[in-house]
SEMIMI-284208 format. One record per residue (C-alpha): residue number from 0; x, y, z. Coordinates in pm, whole numbers, plus 50000, padded with zeros to 5 digits. Layout:
REM SEMIMI-284208
<atom><k>NUM</k><px>X</px><py>Y</py><pz>Z</pz></atom>
...
//
This chain:
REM SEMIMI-284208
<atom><k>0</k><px>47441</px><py>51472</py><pz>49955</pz></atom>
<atom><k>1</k><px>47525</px><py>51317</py><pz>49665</pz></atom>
<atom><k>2</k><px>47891</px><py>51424</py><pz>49660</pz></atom>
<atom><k>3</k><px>47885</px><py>51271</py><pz>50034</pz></atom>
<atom><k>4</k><px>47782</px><py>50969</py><pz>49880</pz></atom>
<atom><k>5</k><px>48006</px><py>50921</py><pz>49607</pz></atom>
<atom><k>6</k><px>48303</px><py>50976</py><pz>49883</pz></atom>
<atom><k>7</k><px>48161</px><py>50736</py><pz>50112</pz></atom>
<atom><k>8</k><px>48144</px><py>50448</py><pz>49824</pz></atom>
<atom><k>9</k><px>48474</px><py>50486</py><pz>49759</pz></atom>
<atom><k>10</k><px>48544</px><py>50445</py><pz>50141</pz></atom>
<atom><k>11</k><px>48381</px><py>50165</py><pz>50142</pz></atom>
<atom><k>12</k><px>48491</px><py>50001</py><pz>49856</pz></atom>
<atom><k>13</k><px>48889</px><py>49999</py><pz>49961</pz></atom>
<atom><k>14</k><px>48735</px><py>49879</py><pz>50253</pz></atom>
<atom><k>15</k><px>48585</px><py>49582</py><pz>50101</pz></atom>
<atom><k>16</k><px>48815</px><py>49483</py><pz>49798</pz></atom>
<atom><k>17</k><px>49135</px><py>49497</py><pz>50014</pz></atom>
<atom><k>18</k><px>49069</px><py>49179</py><pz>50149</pz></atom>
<atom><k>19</k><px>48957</px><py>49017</py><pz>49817</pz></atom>
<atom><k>20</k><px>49287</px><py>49149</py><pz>49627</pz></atom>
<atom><k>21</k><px>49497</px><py>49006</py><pz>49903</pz></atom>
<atom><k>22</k><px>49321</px><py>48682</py><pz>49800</pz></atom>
<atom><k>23</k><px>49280</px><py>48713</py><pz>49469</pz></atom>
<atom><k>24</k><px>49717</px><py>48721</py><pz>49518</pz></atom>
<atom><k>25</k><px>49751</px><py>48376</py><pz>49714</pz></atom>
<atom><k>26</k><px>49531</px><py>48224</py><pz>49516</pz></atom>
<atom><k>27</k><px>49737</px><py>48301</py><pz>49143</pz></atom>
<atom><k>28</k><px>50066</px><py>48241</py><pz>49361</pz></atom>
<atom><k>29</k><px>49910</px><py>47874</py><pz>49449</pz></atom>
<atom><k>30</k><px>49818</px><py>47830</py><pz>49122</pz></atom>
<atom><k>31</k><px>50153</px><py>47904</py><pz>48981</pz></atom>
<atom><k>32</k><px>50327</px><py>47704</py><pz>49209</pz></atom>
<atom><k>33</k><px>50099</px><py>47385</py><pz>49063</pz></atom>
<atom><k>34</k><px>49865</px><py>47383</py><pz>49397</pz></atom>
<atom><k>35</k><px>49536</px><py>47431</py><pz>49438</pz></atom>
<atom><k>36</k><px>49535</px><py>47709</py><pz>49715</pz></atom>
<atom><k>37</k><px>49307</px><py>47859</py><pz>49975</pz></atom>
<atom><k>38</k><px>48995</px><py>48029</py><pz>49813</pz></atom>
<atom><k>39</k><px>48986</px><py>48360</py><pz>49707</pz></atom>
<atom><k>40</k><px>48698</px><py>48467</py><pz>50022</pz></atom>
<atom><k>41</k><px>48888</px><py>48300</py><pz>50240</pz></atom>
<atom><k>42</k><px>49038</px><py>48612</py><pz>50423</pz></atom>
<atom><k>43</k><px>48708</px><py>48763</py><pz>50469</pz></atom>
<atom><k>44</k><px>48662</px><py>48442</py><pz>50652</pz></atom>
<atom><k>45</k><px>48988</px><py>48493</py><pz>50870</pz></atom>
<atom><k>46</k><px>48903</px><py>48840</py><pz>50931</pz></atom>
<atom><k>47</k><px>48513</px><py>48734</py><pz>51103</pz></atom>
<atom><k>48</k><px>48697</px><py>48425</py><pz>51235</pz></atom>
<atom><k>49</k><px>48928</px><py>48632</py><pz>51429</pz></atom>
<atom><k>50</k><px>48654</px><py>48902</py><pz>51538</pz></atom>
<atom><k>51</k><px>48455</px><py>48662</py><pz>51713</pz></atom>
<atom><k>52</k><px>48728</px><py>48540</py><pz>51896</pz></atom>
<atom><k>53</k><px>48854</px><py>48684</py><pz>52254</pz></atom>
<atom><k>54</k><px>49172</px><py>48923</py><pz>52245</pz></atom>
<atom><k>55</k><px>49445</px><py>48785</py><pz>52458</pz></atom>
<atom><k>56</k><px>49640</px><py>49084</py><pz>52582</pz></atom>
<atom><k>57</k><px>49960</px><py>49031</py><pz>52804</pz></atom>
<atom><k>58</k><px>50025</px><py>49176</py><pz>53186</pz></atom>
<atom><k>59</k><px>50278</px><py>49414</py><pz>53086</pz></atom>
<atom><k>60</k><px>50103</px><py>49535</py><pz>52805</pz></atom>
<atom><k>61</k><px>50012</px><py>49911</py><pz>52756</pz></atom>
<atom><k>62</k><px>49748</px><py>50100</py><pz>52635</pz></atom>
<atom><k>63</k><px>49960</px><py>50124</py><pz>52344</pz></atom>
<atom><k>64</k><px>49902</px><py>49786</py><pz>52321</pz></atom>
<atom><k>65</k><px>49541</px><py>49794</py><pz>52271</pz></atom>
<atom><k>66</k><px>49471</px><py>50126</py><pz>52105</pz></atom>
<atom><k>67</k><px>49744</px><py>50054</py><pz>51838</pz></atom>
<atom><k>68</k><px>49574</px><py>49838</py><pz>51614</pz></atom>
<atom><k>69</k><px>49303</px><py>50081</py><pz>51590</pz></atom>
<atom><k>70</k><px>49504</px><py>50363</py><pz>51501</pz></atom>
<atom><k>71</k><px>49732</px><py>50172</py><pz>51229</pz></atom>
<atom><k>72</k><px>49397</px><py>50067</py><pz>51072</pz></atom>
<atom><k>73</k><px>49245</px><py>50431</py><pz>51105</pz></atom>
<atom><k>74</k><px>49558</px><py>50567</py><pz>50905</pz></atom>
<atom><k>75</k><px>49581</px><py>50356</py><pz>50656</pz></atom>
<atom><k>76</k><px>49248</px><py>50342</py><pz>50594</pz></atom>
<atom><k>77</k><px>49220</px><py>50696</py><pz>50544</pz></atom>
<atom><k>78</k><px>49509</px><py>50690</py><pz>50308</pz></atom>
<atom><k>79</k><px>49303</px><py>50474</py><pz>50115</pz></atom>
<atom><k>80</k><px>49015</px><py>50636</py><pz>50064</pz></atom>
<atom><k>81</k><px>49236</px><py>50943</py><pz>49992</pz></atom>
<atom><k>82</k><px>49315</px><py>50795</py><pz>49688</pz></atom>
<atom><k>83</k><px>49093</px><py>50823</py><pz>49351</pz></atom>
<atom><k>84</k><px>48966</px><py>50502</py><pz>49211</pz></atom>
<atom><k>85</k><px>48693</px><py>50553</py><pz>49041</pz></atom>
<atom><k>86</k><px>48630</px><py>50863</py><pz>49017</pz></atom>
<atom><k>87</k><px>48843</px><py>51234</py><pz>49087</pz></atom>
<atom><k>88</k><px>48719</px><py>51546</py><pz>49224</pz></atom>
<atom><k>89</k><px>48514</px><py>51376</py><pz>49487</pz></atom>
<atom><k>90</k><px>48442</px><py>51601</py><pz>49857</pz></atom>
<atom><k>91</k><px>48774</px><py>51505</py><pz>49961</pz></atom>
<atom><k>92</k><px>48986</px><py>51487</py><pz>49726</pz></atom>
<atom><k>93</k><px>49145</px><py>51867</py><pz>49842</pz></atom>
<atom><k>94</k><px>49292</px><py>51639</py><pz>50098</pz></atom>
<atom><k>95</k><px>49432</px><py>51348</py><pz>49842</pz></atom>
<atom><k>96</k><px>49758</px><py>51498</py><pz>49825</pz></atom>
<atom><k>97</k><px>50093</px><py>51276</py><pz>49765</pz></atom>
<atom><k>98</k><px>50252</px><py>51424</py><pz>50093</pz></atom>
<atom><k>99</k><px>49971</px><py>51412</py><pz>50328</pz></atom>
<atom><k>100</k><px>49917</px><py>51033</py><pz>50242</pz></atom>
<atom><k>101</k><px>50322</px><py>50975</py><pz>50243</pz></atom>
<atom><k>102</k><px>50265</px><py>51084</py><pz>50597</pz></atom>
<atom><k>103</k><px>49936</px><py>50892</py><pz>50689</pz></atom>
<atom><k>104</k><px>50114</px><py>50591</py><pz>50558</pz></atom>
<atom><k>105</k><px>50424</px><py>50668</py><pz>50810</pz></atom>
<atom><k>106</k><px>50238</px><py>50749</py><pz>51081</pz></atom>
<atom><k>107</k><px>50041</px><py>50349</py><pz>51096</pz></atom>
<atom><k>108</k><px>50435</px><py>50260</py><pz>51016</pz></atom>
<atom><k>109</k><px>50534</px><py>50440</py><pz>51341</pz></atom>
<atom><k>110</k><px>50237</px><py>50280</py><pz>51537</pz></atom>
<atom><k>111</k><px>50314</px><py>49947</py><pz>51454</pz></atom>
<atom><k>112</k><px>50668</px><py>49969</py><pz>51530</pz></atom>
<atom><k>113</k><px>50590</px><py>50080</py><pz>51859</pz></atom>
<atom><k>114</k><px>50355</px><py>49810</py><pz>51942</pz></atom>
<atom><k>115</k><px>50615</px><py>49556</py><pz>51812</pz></atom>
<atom><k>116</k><px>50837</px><py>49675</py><pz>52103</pz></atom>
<atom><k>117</k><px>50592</px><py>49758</py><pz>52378</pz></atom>
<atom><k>118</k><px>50509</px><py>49373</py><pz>52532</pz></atom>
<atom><k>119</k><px>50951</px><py>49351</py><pz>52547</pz></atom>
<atom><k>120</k><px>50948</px><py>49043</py><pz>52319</pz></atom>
<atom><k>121</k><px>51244</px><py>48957</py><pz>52126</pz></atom>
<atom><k>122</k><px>51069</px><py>48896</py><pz>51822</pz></atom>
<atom><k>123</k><px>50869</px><py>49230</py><pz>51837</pz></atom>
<atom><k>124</k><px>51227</px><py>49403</py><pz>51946</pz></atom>
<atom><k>125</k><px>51380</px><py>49217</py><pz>51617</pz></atom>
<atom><k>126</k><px>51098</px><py>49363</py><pz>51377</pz></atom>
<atom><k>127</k><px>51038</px><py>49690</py><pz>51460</pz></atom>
<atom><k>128</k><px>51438</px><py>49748</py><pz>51416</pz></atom>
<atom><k>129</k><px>51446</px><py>49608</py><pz>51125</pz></atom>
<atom><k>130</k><px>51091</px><py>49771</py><pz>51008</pz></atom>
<atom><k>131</k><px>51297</px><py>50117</py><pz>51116</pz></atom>
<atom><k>132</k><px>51551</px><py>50044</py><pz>50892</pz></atom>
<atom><k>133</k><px>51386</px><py>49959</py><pz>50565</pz></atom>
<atom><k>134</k><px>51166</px><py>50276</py><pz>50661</pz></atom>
<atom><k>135</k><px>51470</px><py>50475</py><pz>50678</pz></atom>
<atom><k>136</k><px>51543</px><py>50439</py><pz>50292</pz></atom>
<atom><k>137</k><px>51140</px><py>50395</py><pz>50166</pz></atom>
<atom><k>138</k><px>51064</px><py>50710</py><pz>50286</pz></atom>
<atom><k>139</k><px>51305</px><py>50950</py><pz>50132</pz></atom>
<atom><k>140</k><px>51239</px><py>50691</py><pz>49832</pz></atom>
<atom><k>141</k><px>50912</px><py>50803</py><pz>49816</pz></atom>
<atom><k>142</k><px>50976</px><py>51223</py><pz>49899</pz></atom>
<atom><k>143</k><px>51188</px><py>51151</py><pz>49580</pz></atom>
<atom><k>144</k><px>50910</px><py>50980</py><pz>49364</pz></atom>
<atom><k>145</k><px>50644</px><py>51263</py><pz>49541</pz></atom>
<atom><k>146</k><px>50891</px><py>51549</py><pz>49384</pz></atom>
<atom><k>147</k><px>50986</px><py>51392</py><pz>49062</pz></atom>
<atom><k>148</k><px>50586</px><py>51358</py><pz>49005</pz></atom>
<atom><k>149</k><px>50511</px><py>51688</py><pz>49088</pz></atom>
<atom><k>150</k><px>50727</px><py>51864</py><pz>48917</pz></atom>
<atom><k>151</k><px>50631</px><py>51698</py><pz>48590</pz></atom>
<atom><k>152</k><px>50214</px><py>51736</py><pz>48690</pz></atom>
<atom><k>153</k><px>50277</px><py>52067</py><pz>48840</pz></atom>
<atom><k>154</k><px>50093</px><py>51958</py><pz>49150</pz></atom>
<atom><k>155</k><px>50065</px><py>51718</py><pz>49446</pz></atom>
<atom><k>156</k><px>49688</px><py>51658</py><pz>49412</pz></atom>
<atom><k>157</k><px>49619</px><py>51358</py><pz>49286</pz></atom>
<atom><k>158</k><px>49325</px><py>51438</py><pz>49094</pz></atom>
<atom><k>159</k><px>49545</px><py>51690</py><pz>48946</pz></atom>
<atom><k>160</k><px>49781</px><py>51449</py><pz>48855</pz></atom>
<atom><k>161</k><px>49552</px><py>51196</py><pz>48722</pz></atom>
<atom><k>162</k><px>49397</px><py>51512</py><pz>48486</pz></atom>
<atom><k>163</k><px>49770</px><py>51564</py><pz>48374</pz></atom>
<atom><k>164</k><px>49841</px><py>51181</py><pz>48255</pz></atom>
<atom><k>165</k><px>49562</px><py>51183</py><pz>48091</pz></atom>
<atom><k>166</k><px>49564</px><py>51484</py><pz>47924</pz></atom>
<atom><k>167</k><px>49926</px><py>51477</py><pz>47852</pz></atom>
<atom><k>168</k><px>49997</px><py>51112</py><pz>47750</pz></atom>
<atom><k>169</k><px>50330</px><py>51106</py><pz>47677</pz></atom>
<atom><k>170</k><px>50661</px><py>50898</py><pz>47765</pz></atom>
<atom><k>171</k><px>50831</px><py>51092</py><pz>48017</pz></atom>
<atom><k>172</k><px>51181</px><py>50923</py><pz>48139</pz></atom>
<atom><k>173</k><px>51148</px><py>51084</py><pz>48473</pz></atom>
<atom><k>174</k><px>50790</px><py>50921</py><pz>48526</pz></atom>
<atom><k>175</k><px>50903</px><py>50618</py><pz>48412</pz></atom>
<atom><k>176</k><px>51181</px><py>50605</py><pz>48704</pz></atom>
<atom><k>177</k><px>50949</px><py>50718</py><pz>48940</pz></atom>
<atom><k>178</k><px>50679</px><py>50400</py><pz>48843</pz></atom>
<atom><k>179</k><px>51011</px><py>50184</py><pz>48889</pz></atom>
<atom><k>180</k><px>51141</px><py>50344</py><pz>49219</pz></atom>
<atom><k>181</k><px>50689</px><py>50316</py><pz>49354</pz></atom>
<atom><k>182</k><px>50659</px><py>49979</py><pz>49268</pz></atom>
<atom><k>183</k><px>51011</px><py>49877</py><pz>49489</pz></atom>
<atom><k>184</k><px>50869</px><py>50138</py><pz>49774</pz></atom>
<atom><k>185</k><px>50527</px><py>49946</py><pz>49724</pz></atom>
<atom><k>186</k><px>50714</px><py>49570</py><pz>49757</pz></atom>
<atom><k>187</k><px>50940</px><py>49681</py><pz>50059</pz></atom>
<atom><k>188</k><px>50636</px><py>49847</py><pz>50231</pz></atom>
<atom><k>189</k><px>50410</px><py>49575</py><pz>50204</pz></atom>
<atom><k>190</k><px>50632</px><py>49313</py><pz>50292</pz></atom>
<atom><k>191</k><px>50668</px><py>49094</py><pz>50011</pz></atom>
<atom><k>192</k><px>50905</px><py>48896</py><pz>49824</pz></atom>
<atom><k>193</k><px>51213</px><py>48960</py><pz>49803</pz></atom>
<atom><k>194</k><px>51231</px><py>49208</py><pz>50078</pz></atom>
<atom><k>195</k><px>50988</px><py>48976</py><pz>50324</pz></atom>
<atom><k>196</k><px>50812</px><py>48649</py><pz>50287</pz></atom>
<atom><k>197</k><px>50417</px><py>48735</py><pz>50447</pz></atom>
<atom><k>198</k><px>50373</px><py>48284</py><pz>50437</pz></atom>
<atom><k>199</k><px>50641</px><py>48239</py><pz>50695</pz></atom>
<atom><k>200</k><px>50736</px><py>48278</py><pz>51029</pz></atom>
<atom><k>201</k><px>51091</px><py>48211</py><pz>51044</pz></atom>
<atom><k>202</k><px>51315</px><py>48419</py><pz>51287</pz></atom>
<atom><k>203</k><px>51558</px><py>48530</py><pz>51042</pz></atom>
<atom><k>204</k><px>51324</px><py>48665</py><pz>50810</pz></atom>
<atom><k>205</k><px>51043</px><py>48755</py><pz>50941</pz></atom>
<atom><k>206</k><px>50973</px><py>49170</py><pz>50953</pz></atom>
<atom><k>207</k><px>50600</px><py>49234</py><pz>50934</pz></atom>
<atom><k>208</k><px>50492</px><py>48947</py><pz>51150</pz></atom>
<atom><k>209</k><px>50737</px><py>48941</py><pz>51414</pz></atom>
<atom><k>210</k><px>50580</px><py>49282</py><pz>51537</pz></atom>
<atom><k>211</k><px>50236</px><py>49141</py><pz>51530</pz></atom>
<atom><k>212</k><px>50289</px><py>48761</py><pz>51724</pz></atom>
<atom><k>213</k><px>50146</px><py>48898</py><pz>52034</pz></atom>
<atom><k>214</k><px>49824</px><py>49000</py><pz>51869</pz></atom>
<atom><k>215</k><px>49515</px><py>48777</py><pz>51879</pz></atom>
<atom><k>216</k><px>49105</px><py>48816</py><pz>51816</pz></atom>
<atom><k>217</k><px>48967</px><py>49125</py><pz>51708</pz></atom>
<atom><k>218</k><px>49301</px><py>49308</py><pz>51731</pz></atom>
<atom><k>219</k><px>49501</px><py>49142</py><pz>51526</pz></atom>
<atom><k>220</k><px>49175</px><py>49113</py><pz>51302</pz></atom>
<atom><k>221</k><px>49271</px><py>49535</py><pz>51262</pz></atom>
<atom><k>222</k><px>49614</px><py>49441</py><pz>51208</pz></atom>
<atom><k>223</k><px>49552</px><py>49208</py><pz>50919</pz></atom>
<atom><k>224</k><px>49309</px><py>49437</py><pz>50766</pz></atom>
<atom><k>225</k><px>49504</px><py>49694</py><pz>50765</pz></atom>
<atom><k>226</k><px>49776</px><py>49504</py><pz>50573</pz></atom>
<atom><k>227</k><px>49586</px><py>49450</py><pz>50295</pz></atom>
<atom><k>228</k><px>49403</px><py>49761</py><pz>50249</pz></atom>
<atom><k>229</k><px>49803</px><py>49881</py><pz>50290</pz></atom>
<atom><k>230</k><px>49883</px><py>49667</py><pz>49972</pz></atom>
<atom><k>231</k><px>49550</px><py>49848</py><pz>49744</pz></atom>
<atom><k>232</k><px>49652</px><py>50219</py><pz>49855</pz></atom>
<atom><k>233</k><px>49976</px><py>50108</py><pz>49667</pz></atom>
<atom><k>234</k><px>49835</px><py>49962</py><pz>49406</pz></atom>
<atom><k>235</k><px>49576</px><py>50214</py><pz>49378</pz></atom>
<atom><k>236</k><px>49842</px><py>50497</py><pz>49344</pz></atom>
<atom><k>237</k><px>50004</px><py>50350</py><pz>49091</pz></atom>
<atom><k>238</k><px>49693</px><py>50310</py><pz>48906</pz></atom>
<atom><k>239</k><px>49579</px><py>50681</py><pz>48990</pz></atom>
<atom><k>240</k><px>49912</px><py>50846</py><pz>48895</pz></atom>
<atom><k>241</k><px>50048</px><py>50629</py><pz>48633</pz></atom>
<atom><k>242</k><px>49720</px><py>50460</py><pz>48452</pz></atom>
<atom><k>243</k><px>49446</px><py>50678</py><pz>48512</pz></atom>
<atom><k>244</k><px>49278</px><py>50557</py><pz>48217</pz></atom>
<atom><k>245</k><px>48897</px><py>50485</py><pz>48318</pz></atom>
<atom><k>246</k><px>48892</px><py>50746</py><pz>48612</pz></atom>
<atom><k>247</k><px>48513</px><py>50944</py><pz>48629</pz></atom>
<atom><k>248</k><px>48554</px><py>51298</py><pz>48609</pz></atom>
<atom><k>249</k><px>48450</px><py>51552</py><pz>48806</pz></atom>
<atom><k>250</k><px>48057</px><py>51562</py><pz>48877</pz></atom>
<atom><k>251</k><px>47995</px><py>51265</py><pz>48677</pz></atom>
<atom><k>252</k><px>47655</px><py>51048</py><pz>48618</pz></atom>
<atom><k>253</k><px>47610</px><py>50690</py><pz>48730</pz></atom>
<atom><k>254</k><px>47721</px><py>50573</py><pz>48384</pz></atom>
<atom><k>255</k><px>48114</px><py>50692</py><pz>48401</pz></atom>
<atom><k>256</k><px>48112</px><py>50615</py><pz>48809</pz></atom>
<atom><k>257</k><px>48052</px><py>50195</py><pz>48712</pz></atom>
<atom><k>258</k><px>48286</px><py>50245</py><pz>48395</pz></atom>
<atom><k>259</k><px>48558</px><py>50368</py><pz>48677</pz></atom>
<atom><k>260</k><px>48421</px><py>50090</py><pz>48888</pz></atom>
<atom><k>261</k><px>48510</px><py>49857</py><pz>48625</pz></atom>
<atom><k>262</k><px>48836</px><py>49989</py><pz>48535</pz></atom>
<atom><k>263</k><px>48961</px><py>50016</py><pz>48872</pz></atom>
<atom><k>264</k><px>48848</px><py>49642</py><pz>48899</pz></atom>
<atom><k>265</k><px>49049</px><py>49532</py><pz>48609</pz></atom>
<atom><k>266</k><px>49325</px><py>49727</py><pz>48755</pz></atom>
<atom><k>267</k><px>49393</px><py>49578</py><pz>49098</pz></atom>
<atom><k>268</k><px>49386</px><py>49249</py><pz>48963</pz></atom>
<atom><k>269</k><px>49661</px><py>49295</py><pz>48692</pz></atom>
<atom><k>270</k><px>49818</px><py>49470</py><pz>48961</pz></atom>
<atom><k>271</k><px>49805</px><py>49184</py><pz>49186</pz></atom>
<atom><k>272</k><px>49876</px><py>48900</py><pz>48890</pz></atom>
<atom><k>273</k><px>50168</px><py>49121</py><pz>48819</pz></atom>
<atom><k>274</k><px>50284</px><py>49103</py><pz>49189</pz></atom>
<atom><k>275</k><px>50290</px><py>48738</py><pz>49204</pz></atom>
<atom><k>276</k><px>50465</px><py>48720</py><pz>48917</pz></atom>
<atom><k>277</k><px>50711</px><py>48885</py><pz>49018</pz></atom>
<atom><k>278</k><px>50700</px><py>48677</py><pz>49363</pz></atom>
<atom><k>279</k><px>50770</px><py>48361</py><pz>49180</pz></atom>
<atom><k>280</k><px>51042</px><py>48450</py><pz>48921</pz></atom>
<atom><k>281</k><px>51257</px><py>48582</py><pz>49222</pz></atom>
<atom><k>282</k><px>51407</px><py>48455</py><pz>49532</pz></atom>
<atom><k>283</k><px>51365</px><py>48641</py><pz>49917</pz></atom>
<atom><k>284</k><px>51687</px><py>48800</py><pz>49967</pz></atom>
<atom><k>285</k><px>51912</px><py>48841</py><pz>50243</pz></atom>
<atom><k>286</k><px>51783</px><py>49104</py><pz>50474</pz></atom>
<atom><k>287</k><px>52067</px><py>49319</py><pz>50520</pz></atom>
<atom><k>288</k><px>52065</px><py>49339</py><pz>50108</pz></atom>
<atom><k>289</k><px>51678</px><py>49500</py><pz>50126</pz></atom>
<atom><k>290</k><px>51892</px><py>49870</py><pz>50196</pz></atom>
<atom><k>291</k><px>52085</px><py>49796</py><pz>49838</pz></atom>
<atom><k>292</k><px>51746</px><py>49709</py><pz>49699</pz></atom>
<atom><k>293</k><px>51561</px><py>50030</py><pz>49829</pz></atom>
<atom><k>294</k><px>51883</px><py>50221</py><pz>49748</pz></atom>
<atom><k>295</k><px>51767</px><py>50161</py><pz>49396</pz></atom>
<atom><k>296</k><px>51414</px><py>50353</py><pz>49433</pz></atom>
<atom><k>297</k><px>51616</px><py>50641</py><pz>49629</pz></atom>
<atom><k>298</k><px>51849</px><py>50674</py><pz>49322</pz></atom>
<atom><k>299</k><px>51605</px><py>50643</py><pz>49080</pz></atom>
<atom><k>300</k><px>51350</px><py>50902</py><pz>49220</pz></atom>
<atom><k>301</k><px>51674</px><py>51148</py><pz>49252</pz></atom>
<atom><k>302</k><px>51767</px><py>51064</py><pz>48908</pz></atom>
<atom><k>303</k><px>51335</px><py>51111</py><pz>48796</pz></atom>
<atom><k>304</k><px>51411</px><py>51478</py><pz>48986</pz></atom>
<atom><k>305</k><px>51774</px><py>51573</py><pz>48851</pz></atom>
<atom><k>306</k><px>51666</px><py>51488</py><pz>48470</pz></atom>
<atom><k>307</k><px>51376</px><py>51731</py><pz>48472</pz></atom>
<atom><k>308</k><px>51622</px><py>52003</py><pz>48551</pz></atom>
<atom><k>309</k><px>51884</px><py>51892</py><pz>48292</pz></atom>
<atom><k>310</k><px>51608</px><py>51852</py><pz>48030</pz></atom>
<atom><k>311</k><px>51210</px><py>51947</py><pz>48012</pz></atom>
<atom><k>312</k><px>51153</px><py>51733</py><pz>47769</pz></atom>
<atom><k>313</k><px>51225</px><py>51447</py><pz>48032</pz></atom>
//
């Protein structure tokens, strides 16, 4: 029972700090750009705002349609939870391998893209190609990344991997490559600058939100939820694989489980400082440059994977 309980904490606390990190990020990027900027609550506010409202659902709609945003939230959320934040070895962590959450990821990728095109709008035609296309490169990006750090941890677990970094701290080229090549799959895949700007709705740029206009009420509530607890799963495996430092170990007491708590806390928000930082020292680009810019993470994971067979000791 205890176990069960441990695993169901850190369910719901991706649950309930995805929101809060998302933000935590438009608030600093206000700042920086000398205005004030929403509060940091204020999408758990959206999220109840758009709950209590009704769902308007068009005539030619499926059951696609409807069941979608229920499904991309159900993957992703699941992804999340996969993936140790406090605390490894918990009752599921068997299942919090780098592949299986590559694919939960893909799968609330595929969902959406589908939904973008199932009402026939232009704008949900427009997004879903061009969702398909960036997916075409992040994905082997991110088989790359998945090989280059198992072959240096030896495994695909991620508790595994987290008890490797920190029991083998040491600067590894082929890692570092990989954290590079993550952190562009990470930017691509959540939409942000320079591959997408999230604040805008403009035709020509626009790839996450033109699959979503038709969505309204509690459905695109799901949606939007999903999106940010999308942005913490990549934060949080970056954190796991990369920074472990702070995790609980196995069986732990209450003591290390808040000192992980803590960490992880500290962790998501330099990861999200870091993020806008990033967003405001660089301009959106054009998007038929985004397959250049993922081109990077695909040669960089290869190169992570080709220098651990030229040299161990990479």
């Amino acid at each position: 029972m205890r176990d069960l309980a441990v695993q169901g904490a850190q369910m719901l606390l991706v649950l309930v700090l995805a929101p809060l990190l998302l933000g935590f990020t438009r608030k600093v990027k206000a700042r920086m750009l000398r205005r004030r900027g929403p509060p940091v609550l204020q999408p758990y506010r959206d999220l109840l705002r758009l709950i209590r409202k009704e769902a308007v659902i068009a005539d030619n709609a499926s059951w696609l349609f409807r069941s979608g945003p229920y499904m991309i939230f159900a993957a992703t959320w699941v992804a999340a939870a996969l993936v140790p934040t406090f605390a490894t070895g918990l009752t599921f962590s068997w299942a919090a391998d780098l592949i299986a959450i590559t694919a939960l990821l893909g799968s609330a990728r595929f969902f959406l893209a589908l939904v973008g095109m199932d009402v026939g709008t232009s704008f949900g035609g427009i997004g879903s190609s061009r969702e398909m296309m960036f997916a075409s490169l992040a994905e082997p990006a991110m088989i790359m990344i998945v090989f280059t750090v198992a072959l240096v941890a030896g495994s695909t677990q991620l508790s595994s991997i987290a008890h490797y970094t920190l029991t083998n701290a040491s600067l590894r080229v082929s890692l570092g490559l990989a954290l590079v090549a993550l952190i562009i799959v990470a930017i691509a895949e959540n939409a942000r600058i320079p591959v997408d700007n999230p604040a805008t709705h403009l035709e020509l740029t626009m790839v996450h939100e033109a699959m979503v206009l038709e969505y309204s009420g509690r459905h695109l509530a799901m949606i939007e939820l999903a999106a940010a607890v999308k942005l913490l799963v990549y934060v949080s495996l970056i954190a796991c694989i990369f920074f472990p430092w702070g995790l609980a170990p196995p069986n732990g007491d209450l003591a290390a489980y808040a000192t992980g708590a803590a960490a992880y806390l500290v962790k998501l928000f330099v990861g999200g400082f870091l993020l806008v930082l990033f967003e405001t020292s660089i301009a959106k680009m054009r998007v038929f440059r985004v397959p250049d810019f993922l081109g990077i993470a695909l040669m960089l994971g290869l190169l992570g994977t080709l220098l651990l067979f030229v040299s161990r000791s990479f």
